[in-house]
PDB file of N, CA, C and O in Angstrom:
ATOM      1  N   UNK A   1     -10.557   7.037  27.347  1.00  0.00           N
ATOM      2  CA  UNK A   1      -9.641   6.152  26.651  1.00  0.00           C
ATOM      3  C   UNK A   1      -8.214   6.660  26.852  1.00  0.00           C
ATOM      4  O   UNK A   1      -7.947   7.843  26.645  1.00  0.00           O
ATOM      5  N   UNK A   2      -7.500   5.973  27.163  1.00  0.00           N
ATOM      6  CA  UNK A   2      -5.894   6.119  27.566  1.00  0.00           C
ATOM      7  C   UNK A   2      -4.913   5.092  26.817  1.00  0.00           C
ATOM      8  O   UNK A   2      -4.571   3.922  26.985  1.00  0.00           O
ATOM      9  N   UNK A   3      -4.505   6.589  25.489  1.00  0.00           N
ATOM     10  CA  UNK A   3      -3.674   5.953  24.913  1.00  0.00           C
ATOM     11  C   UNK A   3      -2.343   5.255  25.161  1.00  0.00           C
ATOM     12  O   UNK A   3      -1.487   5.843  25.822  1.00  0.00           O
ATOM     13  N   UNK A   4      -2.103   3.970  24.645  1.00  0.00           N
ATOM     14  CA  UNK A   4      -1.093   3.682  25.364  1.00  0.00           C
ATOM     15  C   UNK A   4       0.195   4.267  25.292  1.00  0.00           C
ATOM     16  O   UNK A   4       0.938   4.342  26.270  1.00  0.00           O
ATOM     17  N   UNK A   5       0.549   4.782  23.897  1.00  0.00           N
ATOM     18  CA  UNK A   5       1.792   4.929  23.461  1.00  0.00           C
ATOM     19  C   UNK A   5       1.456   6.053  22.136  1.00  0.00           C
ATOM     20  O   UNK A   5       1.372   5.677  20.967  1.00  0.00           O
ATOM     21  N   UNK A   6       1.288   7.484  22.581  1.00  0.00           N
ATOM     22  CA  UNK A   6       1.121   8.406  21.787  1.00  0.00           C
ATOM     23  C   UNK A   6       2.708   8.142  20.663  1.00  0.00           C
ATOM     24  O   UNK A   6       2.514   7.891  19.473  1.00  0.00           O
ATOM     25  N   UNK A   7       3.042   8.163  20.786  1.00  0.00           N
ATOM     26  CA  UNK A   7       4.038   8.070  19.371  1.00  0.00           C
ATOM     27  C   UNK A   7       3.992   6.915  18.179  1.00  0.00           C
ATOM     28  O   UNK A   7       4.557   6.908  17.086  1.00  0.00           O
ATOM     29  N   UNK A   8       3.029   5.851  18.850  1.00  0.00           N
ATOM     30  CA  UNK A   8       2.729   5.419  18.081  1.00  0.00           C
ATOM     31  C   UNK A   8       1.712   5.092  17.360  1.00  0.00           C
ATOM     32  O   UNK A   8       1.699   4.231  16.481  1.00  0.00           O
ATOM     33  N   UNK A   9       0.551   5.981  17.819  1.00  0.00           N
ATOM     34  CA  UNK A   9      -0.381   6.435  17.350  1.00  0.00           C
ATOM     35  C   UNK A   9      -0.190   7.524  16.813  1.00  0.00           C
ATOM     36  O   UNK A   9      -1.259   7.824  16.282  1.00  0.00           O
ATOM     37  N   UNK A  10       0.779   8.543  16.579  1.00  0.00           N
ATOM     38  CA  UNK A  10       1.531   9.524  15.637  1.00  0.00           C
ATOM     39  C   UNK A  10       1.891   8.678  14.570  1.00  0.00           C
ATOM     40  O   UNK A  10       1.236   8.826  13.538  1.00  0.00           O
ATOM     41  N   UNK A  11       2.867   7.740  14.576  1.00  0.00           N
ATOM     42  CA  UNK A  11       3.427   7.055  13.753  1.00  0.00           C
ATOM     43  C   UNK A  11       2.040   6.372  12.587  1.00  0.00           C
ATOM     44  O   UNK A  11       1.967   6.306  11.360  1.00  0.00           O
ATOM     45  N   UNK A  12       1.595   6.176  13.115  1.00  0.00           N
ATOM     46  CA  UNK A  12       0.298   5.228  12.417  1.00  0.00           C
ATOM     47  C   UNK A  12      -0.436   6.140  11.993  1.00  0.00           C
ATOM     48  O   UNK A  12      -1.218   5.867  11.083  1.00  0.00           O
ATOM     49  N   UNK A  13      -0.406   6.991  12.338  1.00  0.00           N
ATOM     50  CA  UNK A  13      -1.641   8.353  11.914  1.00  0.00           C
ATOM     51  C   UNK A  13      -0.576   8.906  10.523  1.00  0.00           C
ATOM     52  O   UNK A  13      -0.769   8.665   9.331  1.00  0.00           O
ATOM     53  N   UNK A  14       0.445   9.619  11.069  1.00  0.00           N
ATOM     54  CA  UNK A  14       1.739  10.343   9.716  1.00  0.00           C
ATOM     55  C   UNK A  14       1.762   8.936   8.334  1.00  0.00           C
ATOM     56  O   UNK A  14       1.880   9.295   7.163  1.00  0.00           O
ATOM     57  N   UNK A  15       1.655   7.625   8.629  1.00  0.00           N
ATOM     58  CA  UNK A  15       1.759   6.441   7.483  1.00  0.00           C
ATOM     59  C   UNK A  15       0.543   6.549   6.909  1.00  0.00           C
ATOM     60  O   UNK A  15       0.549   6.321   5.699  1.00  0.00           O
ATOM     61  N   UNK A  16      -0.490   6.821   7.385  1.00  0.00           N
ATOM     62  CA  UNK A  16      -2.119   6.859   6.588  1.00  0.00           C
ATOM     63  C   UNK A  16      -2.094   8.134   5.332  1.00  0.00           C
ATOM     64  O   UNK A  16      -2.500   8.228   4.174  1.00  0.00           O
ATOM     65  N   UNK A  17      -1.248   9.161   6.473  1.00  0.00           N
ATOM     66  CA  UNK A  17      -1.125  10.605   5.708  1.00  0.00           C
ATOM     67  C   UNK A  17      -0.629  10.364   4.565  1.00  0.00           C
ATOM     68  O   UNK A  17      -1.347  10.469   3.570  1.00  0.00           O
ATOM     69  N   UNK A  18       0.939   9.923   4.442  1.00  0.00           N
ATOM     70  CA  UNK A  18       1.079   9.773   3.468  1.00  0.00           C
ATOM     71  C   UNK A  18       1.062   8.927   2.226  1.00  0.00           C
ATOM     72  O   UNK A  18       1.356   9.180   1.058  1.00  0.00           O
ATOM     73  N   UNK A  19       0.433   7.359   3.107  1.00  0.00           N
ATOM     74  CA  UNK A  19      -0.097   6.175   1.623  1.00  0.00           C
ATOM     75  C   UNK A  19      -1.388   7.033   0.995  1.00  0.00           C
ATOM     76  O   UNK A  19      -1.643   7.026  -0.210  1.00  0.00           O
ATOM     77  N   UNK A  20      -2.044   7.661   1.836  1.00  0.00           N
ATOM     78  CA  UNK A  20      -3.044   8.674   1.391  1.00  0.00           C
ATOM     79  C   UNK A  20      -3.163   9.571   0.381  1.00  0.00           C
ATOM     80  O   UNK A  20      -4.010   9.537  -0.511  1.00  0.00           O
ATOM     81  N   UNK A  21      -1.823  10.823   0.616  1.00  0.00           N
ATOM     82  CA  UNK A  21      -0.617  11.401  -0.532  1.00  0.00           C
ATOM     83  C   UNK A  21      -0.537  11.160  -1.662  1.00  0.00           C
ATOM     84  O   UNK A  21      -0.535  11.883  -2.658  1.00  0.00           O
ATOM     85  N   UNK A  22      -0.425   9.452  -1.434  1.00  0.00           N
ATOM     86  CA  UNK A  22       0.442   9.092  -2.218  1.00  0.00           C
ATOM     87  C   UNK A  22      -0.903   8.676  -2.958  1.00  0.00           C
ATOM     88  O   UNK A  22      -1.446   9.656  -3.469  1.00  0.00           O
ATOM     89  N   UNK A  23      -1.337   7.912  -3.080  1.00  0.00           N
ATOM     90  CA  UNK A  23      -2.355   7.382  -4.133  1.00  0.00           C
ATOM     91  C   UNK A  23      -3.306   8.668  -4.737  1.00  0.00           C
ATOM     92  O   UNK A  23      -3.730   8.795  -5.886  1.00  0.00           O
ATOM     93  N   UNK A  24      -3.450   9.366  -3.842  1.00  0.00           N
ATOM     94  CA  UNK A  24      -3.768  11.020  -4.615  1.00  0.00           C
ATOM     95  C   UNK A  24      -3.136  11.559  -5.765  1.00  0.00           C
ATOM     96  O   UNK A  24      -3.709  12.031  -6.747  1.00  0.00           O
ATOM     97  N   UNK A  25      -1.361  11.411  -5.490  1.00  0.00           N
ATOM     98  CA  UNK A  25      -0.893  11.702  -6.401  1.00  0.00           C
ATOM     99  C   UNK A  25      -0.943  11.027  -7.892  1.00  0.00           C
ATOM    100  O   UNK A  25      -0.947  11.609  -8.977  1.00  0.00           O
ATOM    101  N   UNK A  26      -0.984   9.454  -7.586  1.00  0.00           N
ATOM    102  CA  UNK A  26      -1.382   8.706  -8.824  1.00  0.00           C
ATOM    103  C   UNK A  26      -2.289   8.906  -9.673  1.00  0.00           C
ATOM    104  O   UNK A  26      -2.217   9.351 -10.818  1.00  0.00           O
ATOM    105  N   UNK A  27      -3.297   8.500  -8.970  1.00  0.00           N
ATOM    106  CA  UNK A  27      -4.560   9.263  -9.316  1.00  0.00           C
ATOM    107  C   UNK A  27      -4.433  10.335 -10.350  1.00  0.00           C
ATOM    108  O   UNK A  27      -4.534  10.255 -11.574  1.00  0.00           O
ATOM    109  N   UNK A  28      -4.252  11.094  -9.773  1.00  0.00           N
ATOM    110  CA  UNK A  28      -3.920  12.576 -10.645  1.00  0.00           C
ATOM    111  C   UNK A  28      -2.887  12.493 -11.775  1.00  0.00           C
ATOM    112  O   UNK A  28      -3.096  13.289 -12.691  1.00  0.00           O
ATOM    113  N   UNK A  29      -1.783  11.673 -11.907  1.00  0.00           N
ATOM    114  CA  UNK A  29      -0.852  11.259 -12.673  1.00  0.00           C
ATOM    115  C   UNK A  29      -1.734  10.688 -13.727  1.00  0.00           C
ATOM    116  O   UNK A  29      -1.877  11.114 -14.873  1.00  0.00           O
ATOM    117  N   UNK A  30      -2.298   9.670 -13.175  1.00  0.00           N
ATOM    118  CA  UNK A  30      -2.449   8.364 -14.280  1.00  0.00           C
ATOM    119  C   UNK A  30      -4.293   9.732 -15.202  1.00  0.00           C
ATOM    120  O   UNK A  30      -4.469   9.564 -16.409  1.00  0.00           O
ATOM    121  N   UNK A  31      -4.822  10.301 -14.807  1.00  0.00           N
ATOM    122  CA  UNK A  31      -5.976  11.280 -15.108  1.00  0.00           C
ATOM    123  C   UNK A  31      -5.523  11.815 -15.693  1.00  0.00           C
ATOM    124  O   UNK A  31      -6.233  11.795 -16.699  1.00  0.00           O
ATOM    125  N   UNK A  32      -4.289  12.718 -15.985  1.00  0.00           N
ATOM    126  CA  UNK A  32      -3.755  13.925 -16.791  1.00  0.00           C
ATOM    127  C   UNK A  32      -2.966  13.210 -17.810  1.00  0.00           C
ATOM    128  O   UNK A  32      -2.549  13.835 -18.785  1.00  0.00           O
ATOM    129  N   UNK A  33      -2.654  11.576 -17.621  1.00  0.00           N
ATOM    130  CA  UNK A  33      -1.893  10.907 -18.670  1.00  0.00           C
ATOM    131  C   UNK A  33      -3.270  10.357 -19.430  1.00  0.00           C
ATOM    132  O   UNK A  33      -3.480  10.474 -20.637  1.00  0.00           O
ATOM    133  N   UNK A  34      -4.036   9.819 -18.602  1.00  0.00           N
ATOM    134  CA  UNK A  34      -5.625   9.449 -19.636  1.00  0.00           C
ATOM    135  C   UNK A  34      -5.822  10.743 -20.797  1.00  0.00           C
ATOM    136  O   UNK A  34      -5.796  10.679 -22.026  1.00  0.00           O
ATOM    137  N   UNK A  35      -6.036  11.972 -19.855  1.00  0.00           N
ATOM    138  CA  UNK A  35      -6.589  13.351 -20.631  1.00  0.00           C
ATOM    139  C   UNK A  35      -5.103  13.402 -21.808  1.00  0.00           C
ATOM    140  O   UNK A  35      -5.494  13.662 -22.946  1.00  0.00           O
ATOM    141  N   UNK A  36      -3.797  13.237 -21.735  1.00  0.00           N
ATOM    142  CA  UNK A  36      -3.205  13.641 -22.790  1.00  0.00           C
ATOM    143  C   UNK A  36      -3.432  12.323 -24.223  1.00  0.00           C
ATOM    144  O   UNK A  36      -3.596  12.421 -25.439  1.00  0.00           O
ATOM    145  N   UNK A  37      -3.343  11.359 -23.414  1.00  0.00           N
ATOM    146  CA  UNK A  37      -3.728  10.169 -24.764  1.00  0.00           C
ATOM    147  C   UNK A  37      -4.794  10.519 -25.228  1.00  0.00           C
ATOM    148  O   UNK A  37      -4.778  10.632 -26.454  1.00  0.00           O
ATOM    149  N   UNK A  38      -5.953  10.792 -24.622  1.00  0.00           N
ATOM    150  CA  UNK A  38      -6.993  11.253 -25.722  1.00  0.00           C
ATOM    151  C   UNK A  38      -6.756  12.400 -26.646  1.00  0.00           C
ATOM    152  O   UNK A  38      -7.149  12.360 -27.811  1.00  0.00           O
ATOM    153  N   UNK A  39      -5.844  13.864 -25.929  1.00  0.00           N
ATOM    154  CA  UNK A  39      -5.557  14.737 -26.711  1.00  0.00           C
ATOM    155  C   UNK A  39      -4.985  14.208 -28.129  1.00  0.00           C
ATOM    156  O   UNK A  39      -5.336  14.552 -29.257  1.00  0.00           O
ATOM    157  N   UNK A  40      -3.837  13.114 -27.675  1.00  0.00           N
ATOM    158  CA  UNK A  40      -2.981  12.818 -29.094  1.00  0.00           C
ATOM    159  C   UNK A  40      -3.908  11.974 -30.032  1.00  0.00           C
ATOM    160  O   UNK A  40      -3.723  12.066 -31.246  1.00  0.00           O
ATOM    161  N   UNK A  41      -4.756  11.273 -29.616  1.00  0.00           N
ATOM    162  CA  UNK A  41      -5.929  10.524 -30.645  1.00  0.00           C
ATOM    163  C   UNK A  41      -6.723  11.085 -31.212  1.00  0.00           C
ATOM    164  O   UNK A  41      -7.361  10.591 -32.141  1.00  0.00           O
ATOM    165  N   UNK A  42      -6.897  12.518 -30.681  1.00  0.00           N
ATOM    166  CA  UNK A  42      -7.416  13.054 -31.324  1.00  0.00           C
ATOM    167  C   UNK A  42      -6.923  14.505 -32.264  1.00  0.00           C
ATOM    168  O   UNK A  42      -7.649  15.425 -32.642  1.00  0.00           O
ATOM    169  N   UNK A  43      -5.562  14.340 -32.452  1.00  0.00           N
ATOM    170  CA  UNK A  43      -4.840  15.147 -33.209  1.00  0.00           C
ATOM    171  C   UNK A  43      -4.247  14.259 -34.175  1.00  0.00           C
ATOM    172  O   UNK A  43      -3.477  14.770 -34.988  1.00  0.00           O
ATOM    173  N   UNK A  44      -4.499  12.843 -34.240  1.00  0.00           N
ATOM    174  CA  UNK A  44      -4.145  11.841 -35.011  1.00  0.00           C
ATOM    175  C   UNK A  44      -2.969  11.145 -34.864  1.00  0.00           C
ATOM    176  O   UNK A  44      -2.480  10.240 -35.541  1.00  0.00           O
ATOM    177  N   UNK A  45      -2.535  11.795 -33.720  1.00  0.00           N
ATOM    178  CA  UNK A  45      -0.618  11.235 -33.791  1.00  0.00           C
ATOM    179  C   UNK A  45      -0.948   9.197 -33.430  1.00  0.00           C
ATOM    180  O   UNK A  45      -1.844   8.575 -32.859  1.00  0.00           O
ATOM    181  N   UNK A  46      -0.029   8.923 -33.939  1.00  0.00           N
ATOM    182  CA  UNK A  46      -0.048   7.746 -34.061  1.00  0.00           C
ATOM    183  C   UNK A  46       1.571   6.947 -33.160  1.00  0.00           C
ATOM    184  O   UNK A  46       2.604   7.598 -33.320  1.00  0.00           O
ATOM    185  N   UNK A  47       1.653   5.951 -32.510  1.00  0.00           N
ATOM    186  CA  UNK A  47       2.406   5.638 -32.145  1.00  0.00           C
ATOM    187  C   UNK A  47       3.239   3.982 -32.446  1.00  0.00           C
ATOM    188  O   UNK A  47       4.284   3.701 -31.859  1.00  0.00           O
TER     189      UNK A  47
END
Protein backbone atom coordinates (compact mmCIF):
# COMPACT_ATOMS: atom_id res chain seq x y z
CA UNK A 1 0.00 0.00 0.00
CA UNK A 2 1.43 3.41 -1.09
CA UNK A 3 0.48 6.14 0.82
CA UNK A 4 -0.45 8.92 -1.04
CA UNK A 5 0.31 11.89 0.98
CA UNK A 6 2.07 11.01 4.37
CA UNK A 7 1.29 14.39 5.93
CA UNK A 8 -1.88 13.86 5.61
CA UNK A 9 -2.25 10.85 7.04
CA UNK A 10 -0.15 12.53 10.03
CA UNK A 11 -2.64 15.17 10.03
CA UNK A 12 -5.64 12.76 10.37
CA UNK A 13 -3.88 10.47 12.70
CA UNK A 14 -2.54 13.85 15.34
CA UNK A 15 -6.87 15.02 14.99
CA UNK A 16 -8.01 11.41 16.29
CA UNK A 17 -5.18 11.91 19.03
CA UNK A 18 -6.46 14.65 20.22
CA UNK A 19 -10.65 14.53 19.82
CA UNK A 20 -9.51 11.32 21.66
CA UNK A 21 -7.68 13.60 24.57
CA UNK A 22 -10.16 15.37 24.58
CA UNK A 23 -13.28 13.38 25.43
CA UNK A 24 -10.96 11.51 27.99
CA UNK A 25 -10.60 14.54 29.60
CA UNK A 26 -14.42 15.10 29.95
CA UNK A 27 -15.06 12.05 30.94
CA UNK A 28 -12.91 12.39 33.84
CA UNK A 29 -14.24 16.00 34.51
CA UNK A 30 -17.85 15.30 34.34
CA UNK A 31 -16.84 11.58 36.96
CA UNK A 32 -15.00 13.63 39.64
CA UNK A 33 -17.95 16.34 39.34
CA UNK A 34 -20.61 13.20 39.63
CA UNK A 35 -18.22 11.82 42.72
CA UNK A 36 -18.24 15.49 44.37
CA UNK A 37 -22.23 16.00 44.10
CA UNK A 38 -22.70 12.88 45.77
CA UNK A 39 -20.03 13.88 48.42
CA UNK A 40 -22.16 17.19 49.08
CA UNK A 41 -25.60 15.08 49.32
CA UNK A 42 -24.30 13.37 51.42
CA UNK A 43 -22.92 15.89 53.94
CA UNK A 44 -26.37 17.51 53.51
CA UNK A 45 -25.30 20.74 51.87
CA UNK A 46 -28.12 21.94 50.08
CA UNK A 47 -28.18 24.25 47.12
Amino acid sequence: MIIANPYLFAAYAATWIIHIGYLTTIVRRYARLKREVEEMRKAGVRS
